[in-house]
C-alpha positions, 0 to 999 in steps of 0.5 A: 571545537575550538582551534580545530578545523571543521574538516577534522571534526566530521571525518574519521578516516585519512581518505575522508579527511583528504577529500573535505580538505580538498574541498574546502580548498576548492571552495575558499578558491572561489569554486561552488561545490555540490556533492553527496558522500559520507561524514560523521556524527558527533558520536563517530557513527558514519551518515550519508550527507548532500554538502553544499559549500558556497563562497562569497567575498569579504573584503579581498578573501573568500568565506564559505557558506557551507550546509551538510544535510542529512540523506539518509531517509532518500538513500534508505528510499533509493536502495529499496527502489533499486531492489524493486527494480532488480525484482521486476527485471529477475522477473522479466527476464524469467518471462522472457526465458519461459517465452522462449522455450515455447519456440523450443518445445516447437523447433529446437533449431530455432531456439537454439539459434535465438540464444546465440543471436542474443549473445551477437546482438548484445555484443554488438550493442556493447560494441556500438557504445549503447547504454546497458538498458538498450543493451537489455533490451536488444539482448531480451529482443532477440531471446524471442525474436522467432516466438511467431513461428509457434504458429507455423506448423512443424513440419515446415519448420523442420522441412529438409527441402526447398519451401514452396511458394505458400510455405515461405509465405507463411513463415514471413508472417512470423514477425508479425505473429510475434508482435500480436504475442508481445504487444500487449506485454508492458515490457520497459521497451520497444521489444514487440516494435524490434521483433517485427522489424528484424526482418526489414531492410534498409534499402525498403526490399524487407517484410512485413512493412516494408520500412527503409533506413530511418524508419527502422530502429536501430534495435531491429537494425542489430539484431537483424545483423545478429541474426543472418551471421547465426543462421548463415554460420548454423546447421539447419535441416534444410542445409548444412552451416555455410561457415562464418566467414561466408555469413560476415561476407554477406552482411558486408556484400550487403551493406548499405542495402539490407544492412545499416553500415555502422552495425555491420561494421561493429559485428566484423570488429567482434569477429575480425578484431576482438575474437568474438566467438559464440560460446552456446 
């Protein structure tokens, strides 16, 4: 080891050299350094290592105190706890996936509407900057969003004509048929909260709370906008589609008062900007 810096003997590569250099400069500069990469053994066989460089000063020049610590057990334990995660969300999502086709077997308009609704709603959310677990979330939201209308009867699901009074009334209830399907799913997420909230408006005129603005979370804002666009923009058996661009016309006629303005304003950039389109 003598006359050889410490830098050179536990790398073995060009790019793990370069960077130990780099920081070894930077803490002989006065800079404290904490980091986790990967350095070599004595035998050459590569280990991951926290390295922790701190310096102090003797005389007028800086020393390092420098501690290469051994992660290799905390790593093993994160990646097996990465592969619990990924298992618990395949499995969710196949929960998910077989709660929506129980609104299949009852109206395939619906479940086809709810599968495009998650392609919008995730899209705006990615739009809005939100973190890949809200997005999850948004996305699983919306997949069964309409599970309330298994208990309304068929033929007013499917009814070509107007509704009466008595049938629009039990078709509001489907939120709240929704939430007592999902509420006592231990989903990672509000998902039971967004699906009984995605029919409330900001201006308080929604059902079935009533709630306005703040009260309403952001997830249900999303995918409230998601899912007027589709259902506006579709084929129904009581209308023929009205178009797109009369469903964006809506949603911005109506922002600030049914719709919070900032999700509004990210689905006309997918569609107006950014060539979003559905693709089921």
């Amino acid at each position: 080891m003598l006359g050889r810096a410490l830098d050179e003997l536990v790398t073995n590569n060009e790019n793990e050299f370069n960077e130990a250099v780099s920081l070894t400069e930077r803490v002989k500069n006065g800079e404290f350094v904490q980091i986790e990469t990967v350095r070599n053994r004595k035998d050459g066989t590569e280990i991951p290592v926290s390295i922790l460089g701190v310096p102090f000063k003797v005389g007028e020049e800086y020393s390092i105190y420098g501690i290469y610590r051994d992660i290799t057990d905390r790593k093993k334990a994160e990646e097996k706890l990465k592969k619990s995660y990924q298992q618990l969300e395949r499995a969710m999502e196949g929960t998910v996936n077989t709660i929506a086709k129980l609104v299949e077997t009852r109206d395939p308009y619906t479940a086809g509407h709810q599968v495009r609704v998650a392609e919008l709603a995730y899209a705006i959310a990615q739009e809005l900057g939100l973190p890949s677990e809200r997005k999850d979330a948004i996305k699983f939201a919306a997949m069964i969003h309409d599970i309330g209308k298994i208990s309304i009867p068929t033929e007013i699901l499917s009814k070509p004509g107007r509704l009466s009074e008595l049938e629009f009334r039990l078709i509001k209830n489907h939120p709240l048929s929704a939430y007592e399907i999902l509420e006592n799913i231990d989903f990672p997420w509000p998902i039971a909260q967004t699906v009984l909230q995605h029919h409330e408006r900001t201006d308080g005129s929604g059902y079935p709370g009533g709630l306005r603005g703040e009260e309403i979370l952001l997830e249900a804002k999303i995918l409230a906008v998601a899912d007027v666009v589709e259902a506006m923009s579709s084929d129904r058996p009581y209308r023929p589609g009205l178009g797109l661009n009369r469903a964006l016309d809506e949603i911005q006629d109506k922002t600030g008062t049914f719709f919070d303005k900032t999700v509004t304003q990210a689905c006309l950039t997918l569609f107006q900007e950014k060539g979003f389109s559905f693709k089921n």
